[in-house]
C-alpha positions as CSV (number, residue, x, y, z in Angstrom):
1,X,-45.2,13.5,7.8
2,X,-46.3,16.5,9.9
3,X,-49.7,15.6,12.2
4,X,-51.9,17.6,10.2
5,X,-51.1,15.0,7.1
6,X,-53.1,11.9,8.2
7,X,-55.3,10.4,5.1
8,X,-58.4,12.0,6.4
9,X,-56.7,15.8,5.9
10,X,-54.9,14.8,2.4
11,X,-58.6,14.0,1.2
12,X,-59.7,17.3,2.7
13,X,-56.9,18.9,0.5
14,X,-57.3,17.1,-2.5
15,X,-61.2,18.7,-2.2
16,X,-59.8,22.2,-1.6
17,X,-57.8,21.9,-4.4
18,X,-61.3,21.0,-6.5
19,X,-59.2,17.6,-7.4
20,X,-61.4,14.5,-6.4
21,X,-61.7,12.5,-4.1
22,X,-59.1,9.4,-4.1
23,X,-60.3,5.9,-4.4
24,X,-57.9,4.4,-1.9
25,X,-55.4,5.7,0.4
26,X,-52.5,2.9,1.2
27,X,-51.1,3.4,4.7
28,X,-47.8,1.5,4.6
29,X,-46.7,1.5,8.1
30,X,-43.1,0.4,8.6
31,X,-41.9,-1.2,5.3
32,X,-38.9,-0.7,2.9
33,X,-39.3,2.6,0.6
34,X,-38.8,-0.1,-1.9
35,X,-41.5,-2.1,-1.1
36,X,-43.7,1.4,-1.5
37,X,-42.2,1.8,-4.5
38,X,-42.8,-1.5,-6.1
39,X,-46.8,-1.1,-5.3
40,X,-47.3,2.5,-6.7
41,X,-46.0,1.5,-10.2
42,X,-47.4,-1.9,-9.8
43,X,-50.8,0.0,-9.8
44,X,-50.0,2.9,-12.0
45,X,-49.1,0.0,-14.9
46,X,-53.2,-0.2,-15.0
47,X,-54.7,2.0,-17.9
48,X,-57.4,3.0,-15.1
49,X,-55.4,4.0,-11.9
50,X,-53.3,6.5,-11.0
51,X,-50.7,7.0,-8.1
52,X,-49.3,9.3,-6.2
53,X,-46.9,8.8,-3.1
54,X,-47.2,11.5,-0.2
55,X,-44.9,11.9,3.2
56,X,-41.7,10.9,3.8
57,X,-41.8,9.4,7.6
58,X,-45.1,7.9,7.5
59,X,-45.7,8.2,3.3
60,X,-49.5,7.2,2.2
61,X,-50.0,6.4,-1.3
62,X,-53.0,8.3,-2.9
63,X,-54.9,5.9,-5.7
64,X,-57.2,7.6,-8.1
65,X,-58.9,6.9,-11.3
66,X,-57.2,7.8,-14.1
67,X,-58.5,9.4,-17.2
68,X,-56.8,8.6,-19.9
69,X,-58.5,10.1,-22.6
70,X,-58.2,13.6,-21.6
């Protein structure tokens, strides 16, 4: 992950791509990619999140709330 991608800037992007702002950003730090990806579906099994993982050196996981209905 280049320096311009730290969790402050990806919510700057996800506003200047008129998506809203995440409820959580997840900073992993140094564990397994395994790990990582055992937590995003862990939280994208709920009916009212949604996940998304970002980065590949220093990935972040992006949680928002999902809508379901639409």
């Amino acid at each position: 992950m280049s320096d311009d991608d730290t969790p402050a800037r990806v919510a700057q992007q996800s506003q200047a791509t008129k998506q809203p702002d995440p409820e959580a950003i997840v900073e992993f730090g140094d564990v397994d990619a395994e790990f990582r990806q055992l937590v995003a579906e862990t939280l994208e099994t709920s009916e009212f999140l949604s996940t998304e993982l970002l980065g590949s050196e220093d990935p972040v996981l992006i949680v928002e709330e999902a809508d379901r209905d639409g």
